[in-house]
C-alpha positions as CSV (number, residue, x, y, z in Angstrom):
1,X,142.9,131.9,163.1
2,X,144.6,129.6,161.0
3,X,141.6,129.7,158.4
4,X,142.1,133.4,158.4
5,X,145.8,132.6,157.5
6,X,144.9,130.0,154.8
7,X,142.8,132.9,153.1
8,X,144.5,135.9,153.4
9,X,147.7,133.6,151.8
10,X,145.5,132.0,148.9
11,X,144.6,135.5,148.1
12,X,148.0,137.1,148.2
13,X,149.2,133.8,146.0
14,X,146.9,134.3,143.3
15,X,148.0,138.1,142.1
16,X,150.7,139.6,141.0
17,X,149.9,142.8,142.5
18,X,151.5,144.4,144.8
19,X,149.6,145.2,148.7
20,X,148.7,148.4,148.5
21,X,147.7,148.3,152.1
22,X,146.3,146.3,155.1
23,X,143.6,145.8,157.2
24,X,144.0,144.5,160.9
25,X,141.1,143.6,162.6
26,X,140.9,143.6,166.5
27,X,137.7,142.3,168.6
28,X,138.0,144.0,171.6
29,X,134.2,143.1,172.3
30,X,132.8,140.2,175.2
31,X,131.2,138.7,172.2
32,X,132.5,136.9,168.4
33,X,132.5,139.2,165.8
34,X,133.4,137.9,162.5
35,X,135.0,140.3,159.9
36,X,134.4,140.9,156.4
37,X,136.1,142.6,153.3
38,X,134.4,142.8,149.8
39,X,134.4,144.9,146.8
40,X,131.6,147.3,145.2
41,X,132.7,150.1,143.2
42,X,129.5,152.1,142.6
43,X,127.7,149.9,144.5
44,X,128.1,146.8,142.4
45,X,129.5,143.7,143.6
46,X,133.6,142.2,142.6
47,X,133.7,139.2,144.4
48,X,137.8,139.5,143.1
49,X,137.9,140.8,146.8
50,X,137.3,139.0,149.8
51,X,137.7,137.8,152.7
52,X,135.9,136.8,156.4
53,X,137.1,135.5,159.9
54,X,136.1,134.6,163.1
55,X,137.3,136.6,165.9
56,X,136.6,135.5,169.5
57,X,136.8,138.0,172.1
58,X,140.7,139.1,172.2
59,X,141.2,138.0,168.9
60,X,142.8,139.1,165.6
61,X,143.4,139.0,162.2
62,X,144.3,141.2,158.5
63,X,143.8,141.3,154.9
64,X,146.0,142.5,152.3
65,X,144.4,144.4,149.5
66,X,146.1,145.0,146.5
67,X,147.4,148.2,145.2
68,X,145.3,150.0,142.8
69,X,141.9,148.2,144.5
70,X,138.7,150.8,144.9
71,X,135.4,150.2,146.4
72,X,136.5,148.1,149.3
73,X,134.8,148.0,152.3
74,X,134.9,146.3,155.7
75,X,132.6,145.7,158.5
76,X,131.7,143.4,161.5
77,X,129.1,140.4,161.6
78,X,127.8,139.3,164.6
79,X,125.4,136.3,165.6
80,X,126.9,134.2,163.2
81,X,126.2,130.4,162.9
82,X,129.6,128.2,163.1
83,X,130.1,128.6,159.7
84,X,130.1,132.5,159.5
85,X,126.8,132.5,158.0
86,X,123.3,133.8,158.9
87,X,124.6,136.5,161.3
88,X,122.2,138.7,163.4
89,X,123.6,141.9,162.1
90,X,126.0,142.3,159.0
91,X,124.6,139.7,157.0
92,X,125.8,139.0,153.7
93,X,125.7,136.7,150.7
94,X,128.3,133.5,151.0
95,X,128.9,132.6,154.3
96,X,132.2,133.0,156.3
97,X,133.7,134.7,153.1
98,X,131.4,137.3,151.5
99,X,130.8,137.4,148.0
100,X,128.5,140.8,147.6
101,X,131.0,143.6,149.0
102,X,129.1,144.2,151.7
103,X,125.8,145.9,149.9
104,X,123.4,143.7,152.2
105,X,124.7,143.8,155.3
106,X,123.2,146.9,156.2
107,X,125.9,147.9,159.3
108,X,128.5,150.4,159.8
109,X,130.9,149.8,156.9
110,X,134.9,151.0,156.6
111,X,135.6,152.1,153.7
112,X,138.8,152.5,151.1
113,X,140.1,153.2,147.7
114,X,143.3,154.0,146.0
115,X,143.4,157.5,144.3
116,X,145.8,157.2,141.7
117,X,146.2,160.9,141.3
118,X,147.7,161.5,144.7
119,X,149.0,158.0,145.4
120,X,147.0,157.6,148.8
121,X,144.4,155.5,150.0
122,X,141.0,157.5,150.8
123,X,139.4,156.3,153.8
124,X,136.2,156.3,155.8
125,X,133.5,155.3,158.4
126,X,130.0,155.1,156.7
127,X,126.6,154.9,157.8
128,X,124.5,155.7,155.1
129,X,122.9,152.9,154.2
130,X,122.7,151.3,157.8
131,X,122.5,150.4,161.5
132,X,125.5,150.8,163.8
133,X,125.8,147.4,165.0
134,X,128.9,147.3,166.9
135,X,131.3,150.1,168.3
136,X,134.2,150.7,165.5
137,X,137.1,152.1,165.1
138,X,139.7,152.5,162.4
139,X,143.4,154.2,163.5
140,X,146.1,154.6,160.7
141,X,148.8,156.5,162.1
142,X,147.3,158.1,164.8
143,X,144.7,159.4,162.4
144,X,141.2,157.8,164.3
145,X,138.1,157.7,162.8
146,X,135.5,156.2,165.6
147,X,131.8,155.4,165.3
148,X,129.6,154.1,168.7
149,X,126.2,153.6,169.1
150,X,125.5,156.4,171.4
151,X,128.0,158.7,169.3
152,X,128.8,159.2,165.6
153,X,129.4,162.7,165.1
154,X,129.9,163.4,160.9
155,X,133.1,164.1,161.1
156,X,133.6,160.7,162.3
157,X,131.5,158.9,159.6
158,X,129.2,159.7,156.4
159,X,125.8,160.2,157.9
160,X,124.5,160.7,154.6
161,X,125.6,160.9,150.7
162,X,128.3,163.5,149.8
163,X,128.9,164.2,153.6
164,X,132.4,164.2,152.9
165,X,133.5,165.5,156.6
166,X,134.9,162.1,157.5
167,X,137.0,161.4,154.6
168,X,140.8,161.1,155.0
169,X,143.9,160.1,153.0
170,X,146.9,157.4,154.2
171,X,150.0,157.0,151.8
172,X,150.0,153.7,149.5
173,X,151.2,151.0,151.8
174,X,149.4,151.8,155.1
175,X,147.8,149.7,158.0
176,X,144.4,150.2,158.9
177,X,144.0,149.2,162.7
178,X,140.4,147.9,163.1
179,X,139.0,147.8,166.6
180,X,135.5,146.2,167.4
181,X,134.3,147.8,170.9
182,X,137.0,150.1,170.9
């Protein structure tokens, strides 16, 4: 947790932008997951955002993202080493802290992006290019998006490109509650 801490602070210290909006991670699952948040607008990888955790079962932690921010996406690792690397599912390039937004990891993968013309954040669940590889859910107000292995309607999440059913808009400033093993 405290690593978790150290990062999300280093990354808030180094910009002057404003957080645009949060993401809470909660492992409700028997086993570790270890989060991850990168950046790949159109599929290429910023490593300007990111950031990776341990969670052991019960356990928490968030990420600020700064306002204006597209391309983001999170998602769960699991079968990690000690030091968040080779996972069984959700790999990525970099260890505990991800430096490829997410494009290898081939899982279930959150994602968010400002729209400057409305002033919201754009949200979903996406399954496109991968496996669901553990139960997720993301809440923002009492607006739920959930994904499980033996259930992913496409309302819920992108089953393929420009299956836009499960997209959704939260004002600038929002928390994104998201539950492994919901």
């Amino acid at each position: 947790m405290f690593k978790s801490t150290l990062v999300l602070l280093i990354g808030s210290s180094m910009s002057g932008l404003a957080i645009g909006y949060t993401l809470r991670f909660k492992n409700n699952c028997p086993f570790t997951v270890w989060p991850a948040v990168g950046k790949a607008p159109n599929g290429q990888p910023d490593p300007s955002v990111a950031y990776g955790a341990r969670l052991d079962p019960g356990g928490s932690s968030q990420f600020g993202v700064n306002d204006g921010e597209i391309g983001i996406r999170s998602w769960g690792r699991t079968g990690c080493d000690g030091g968040g690397g080779n996972c069984a599912t959700g790999a990525c390039n970099g260890g505990l802290v991800c430096t490829d937004g997410g494009i290898t990891s081939g899982v279930l993968l959150g994602e968010y992006g400002y729209q400057q013309f409305g002033n919201v954040i754009s949200w979903d669940l996406s399954r496109v290019d991968g496996s669901i590889n553990i139960d997720t859910s993301i809440n923002n107000g009492g607006n739920v998006k959930t994904c499980r292995q033996s259930n992913c309607p496409s309302d819920q999440a992108f089953a393929q490109p420009n299956d836009f059913q499960a997209v959704t808009t939260s004002p600038v400033g929002s928390t994104f509650d998201i539950t492994f093993c919901p």
